[in-house]
C-alpha positions in Angstrom: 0.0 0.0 0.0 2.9 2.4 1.2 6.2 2.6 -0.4 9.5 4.5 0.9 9.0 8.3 0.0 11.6 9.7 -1.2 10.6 13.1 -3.8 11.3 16.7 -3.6 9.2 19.1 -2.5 8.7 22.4 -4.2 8.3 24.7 -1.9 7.9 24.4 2.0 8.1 27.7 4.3 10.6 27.5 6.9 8.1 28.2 9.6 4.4 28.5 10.2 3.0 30.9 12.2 0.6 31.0 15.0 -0.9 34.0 14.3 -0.9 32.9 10.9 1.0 35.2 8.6 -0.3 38.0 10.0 -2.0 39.2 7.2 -5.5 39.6 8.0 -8.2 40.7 5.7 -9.0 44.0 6.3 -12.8 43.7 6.4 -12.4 41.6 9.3 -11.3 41.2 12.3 -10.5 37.0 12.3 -6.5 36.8 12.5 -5.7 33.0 10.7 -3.6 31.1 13.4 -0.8 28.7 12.6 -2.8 27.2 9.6 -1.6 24.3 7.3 -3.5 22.8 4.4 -2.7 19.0 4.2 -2.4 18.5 0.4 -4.7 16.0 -1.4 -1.8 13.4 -2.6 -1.4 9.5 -3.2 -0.5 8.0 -0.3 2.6 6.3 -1.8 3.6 10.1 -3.7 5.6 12.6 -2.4 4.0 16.4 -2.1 5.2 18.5 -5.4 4.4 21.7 -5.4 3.9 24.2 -2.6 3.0 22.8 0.9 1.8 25.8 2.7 2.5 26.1 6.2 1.3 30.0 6.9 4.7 31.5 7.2 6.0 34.7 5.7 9.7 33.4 6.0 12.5 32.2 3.4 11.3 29.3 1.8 13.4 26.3 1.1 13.5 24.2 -1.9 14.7 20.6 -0.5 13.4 16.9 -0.1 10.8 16.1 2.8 9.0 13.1 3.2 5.0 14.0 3.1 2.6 11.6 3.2 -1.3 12.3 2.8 -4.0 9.8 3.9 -7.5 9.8 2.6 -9.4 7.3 4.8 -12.0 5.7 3.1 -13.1 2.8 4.0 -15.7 2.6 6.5 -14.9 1.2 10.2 -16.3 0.4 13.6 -14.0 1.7 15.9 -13.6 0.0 19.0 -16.2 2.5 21.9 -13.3 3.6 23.6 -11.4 4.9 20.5 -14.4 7.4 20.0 -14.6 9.3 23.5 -12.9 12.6 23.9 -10.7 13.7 25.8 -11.7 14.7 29.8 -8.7 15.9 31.2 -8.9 18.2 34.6 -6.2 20.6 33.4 -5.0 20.4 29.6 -1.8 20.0 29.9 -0.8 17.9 26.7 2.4 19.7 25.5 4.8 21.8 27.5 3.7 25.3 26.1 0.4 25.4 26.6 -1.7 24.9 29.1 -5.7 25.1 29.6 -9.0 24.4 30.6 -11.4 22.8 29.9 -9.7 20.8 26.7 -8.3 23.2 24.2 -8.8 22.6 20.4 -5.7 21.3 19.2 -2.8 23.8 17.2 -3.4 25.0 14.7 -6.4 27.4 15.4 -7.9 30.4 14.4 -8.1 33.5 16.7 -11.1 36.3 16.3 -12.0 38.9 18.0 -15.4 39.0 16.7 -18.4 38.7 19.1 -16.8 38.6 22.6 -19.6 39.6 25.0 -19.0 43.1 26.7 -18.6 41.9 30.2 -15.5 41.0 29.2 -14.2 44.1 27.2 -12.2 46.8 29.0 -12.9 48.4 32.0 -14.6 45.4 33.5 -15.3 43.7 36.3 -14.0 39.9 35.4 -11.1 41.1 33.1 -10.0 42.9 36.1 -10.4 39.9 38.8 -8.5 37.6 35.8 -5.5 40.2 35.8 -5.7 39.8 39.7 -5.3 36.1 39.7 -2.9 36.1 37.1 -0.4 38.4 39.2 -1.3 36.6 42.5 0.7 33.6 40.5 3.2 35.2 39.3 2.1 34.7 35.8 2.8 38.4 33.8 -0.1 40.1 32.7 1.5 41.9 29.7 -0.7 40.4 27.0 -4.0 39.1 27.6 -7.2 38.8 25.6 -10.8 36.9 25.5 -11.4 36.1 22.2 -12.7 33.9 19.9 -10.1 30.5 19.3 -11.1 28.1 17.2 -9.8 25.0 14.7 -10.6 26.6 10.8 -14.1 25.8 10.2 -15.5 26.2 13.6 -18.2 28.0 14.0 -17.9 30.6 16.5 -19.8 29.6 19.8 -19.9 30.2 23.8 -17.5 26.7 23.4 -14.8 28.8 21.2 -14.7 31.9 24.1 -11.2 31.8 25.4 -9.1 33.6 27.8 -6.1 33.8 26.0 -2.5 34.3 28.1 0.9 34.8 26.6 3.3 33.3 29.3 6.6 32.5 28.7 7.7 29.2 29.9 9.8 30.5 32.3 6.3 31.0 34.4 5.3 27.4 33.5 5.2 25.9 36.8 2.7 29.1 37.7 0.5 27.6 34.9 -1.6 25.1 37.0 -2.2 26.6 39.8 -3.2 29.9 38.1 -5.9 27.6 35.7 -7.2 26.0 39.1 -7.8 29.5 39.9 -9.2 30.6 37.6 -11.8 28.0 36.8 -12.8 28.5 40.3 -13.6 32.0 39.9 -15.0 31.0 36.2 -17.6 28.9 37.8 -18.5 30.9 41.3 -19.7 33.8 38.7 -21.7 31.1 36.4 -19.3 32.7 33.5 -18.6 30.3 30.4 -15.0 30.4 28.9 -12.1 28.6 28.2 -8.4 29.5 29.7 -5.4 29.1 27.9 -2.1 30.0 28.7 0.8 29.7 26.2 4.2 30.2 25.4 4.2 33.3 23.5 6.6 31.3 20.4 4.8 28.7 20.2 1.6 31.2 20.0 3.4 33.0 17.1 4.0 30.0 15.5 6.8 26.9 15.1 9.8 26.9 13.0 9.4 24.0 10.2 12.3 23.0 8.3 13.0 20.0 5.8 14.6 17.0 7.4 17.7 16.4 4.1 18.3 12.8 2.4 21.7 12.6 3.7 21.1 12.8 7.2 21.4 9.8 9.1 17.5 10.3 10.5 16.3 10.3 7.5 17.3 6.6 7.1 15.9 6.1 10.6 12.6 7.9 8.9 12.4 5.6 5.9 12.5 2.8 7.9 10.1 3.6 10.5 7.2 5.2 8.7 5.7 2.1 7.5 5.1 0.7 10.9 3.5 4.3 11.7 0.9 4.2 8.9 0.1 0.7 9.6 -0.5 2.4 13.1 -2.8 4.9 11.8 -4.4 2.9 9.8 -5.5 0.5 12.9 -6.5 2.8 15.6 -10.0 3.3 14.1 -9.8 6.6 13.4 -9.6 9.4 10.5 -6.2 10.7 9.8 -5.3 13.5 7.3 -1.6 13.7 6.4 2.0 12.1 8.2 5.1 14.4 7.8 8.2 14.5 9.0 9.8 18.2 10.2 12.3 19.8 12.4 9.8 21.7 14.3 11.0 23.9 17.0 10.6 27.6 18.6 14.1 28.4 17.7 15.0 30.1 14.2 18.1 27.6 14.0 18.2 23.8 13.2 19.8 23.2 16.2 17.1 24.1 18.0 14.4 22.5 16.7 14.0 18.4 17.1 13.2 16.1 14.1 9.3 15.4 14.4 6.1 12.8 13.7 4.0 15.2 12.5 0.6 13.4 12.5 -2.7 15.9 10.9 -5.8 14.4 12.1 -9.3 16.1 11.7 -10.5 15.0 15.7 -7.2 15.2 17.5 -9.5 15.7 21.1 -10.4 11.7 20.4 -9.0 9.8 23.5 -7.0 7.4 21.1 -4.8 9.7 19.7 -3.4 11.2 23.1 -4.1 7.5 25.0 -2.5 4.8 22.5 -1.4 6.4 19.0 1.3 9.0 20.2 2.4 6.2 23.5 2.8 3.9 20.3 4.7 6.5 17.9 6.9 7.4 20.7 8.1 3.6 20.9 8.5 2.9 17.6 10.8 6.1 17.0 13.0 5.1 20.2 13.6 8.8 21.5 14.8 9.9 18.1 11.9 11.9 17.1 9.3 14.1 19.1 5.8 13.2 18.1 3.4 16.0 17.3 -0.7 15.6 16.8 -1.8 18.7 15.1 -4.7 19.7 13.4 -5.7 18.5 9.6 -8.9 18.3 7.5 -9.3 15.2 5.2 -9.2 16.6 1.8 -11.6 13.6 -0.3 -10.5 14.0 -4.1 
């Protein structure tokens, strides 16, 4: 079904943004955030052509292993597969903490219908600014606004109390959430609360892992076993990459990455067997990333 992929990619951006490019529309106040098409491919073909990744950065014309999944055959997935997640404080990756579950990078900030009570001067901005402080967390950029995966409509579910934090302040992240949600509930209010690293807000570096390095061979021989994988947990998938993905501008700073699009990446099995599963196949070499991906049916 899958053979070694081994093609050259036309374009790919050397980072993605998570305020997307930056470039909003001007009749609108939706800012795109770290958005990335899957491309529509064969699963055994290589990407030609432009992958788009939302970044504004040099691009670089190199080889990449992209592999694009349409899943079309139906399946019963096994009940627990198809729960979501329930976790007390979202705490999935180091950068970004939450409550209740966040939607999964990349998303889509807007500032478009955010009730008053929550616009400046007032009453629970104020008290959110208190708590944040009390925890040492710096209150420097903070917003309630709309965050979202791309073609979510915007609800009282997509409300978010949206906190720049460097991770510095991470082990201020918890305890600041707990108290938060505590105040969140006493006043009846309904919003999310995320707190995030502001890179990793702004967006990831992405850059091309080359032919001639010796994790590339470790790629090629490992990626079989991980779409087998996907293909078996009972769930949708959208595209398998491999990246250096990082917050740093230099290779050296990023880590080479799974990079595994999904259109439901809240379902229990991703978080609960497929990235547990990923991690041991790859041995420590790679980091393992879940992002969001819609399934693009030719």
């Amino acid at each position: 079904m899958e053979g070694d992929v081994d093609g050259e990619i036309g374009s790919i951006p050397s980072r993605e943004t998570g305020t997307g490019d930056l470039k909003s529309d001007p009749n609108t106040d939706t800012i795109p955030n770290e958005g990335s098409k899957p491309t529509t491919t064969k699963p055994t073909e290589i990407t030609k052509g432009e992958t788009e990744l939302d970044g504004d950065t040099k691009v670089l014309n190199t080889r990449a292993c992209s592999l694009v999944h349409l899943s079309l055959d139906p399946q019963i997935p096994h009940p627990a597969n198809s729960q979501d997640l329930d976790l007390d404080i979202d705490n999935r990756v180091p950068y970004r903490q939450g409550w209740p579950v966040l939607p999964v990078l990349p998303v889509t900030t807007s500032k478009q219908n955010v009730p008053k009570i929550y616009l400046t001067p007032s009453t629970h901005l104020t008290r959110f600014y208190l708590i944040l402080t009390q925890h040492n967390i710096s209150a420097d950029n903070v917003d309630v606004v709309q965050r979202m995966n791309a073609g979510t409509p915007i609800s009282k579910t997509t409300l978010t109390l949206c906190v720049q934090s460097p991770s510095s302040e991470s082990q201020s992240w918890g305890p600041a959430i707990r108290a938060l949600r505590s105040y969140i509930l006493d006043q009846n209010l309904v919003i999310k609360v995320e707190i995030i690293e502001p890179r990793a807000y702004t967006g990831f570096y992405t850059l091309p892992i080359l032919p001639d390095e010796r994790v590339w061979s470790f790629v090629l021989k490992r990626k079989r076993g991980i779409v087998g994988l996907l293909d078996g947990c009972g769930e949708e998938w959208a595209s398998l990459d491999f990246y250096y993905r990082g917050m740093g501008r230099m290779r050296e700073e990023c880590r080479p990455t799974v990079v595994i699009g999904v259109p439901e990446p809240n379902r229990k099995v991703w978080w609960e067997i497929v990235v547990p599963q990923v991690k041991k196949r790859v041995e420590g070499k790679l980091e393992v990333e879940i992002m969001f991906a819609k399934v693009r049916k030719c």
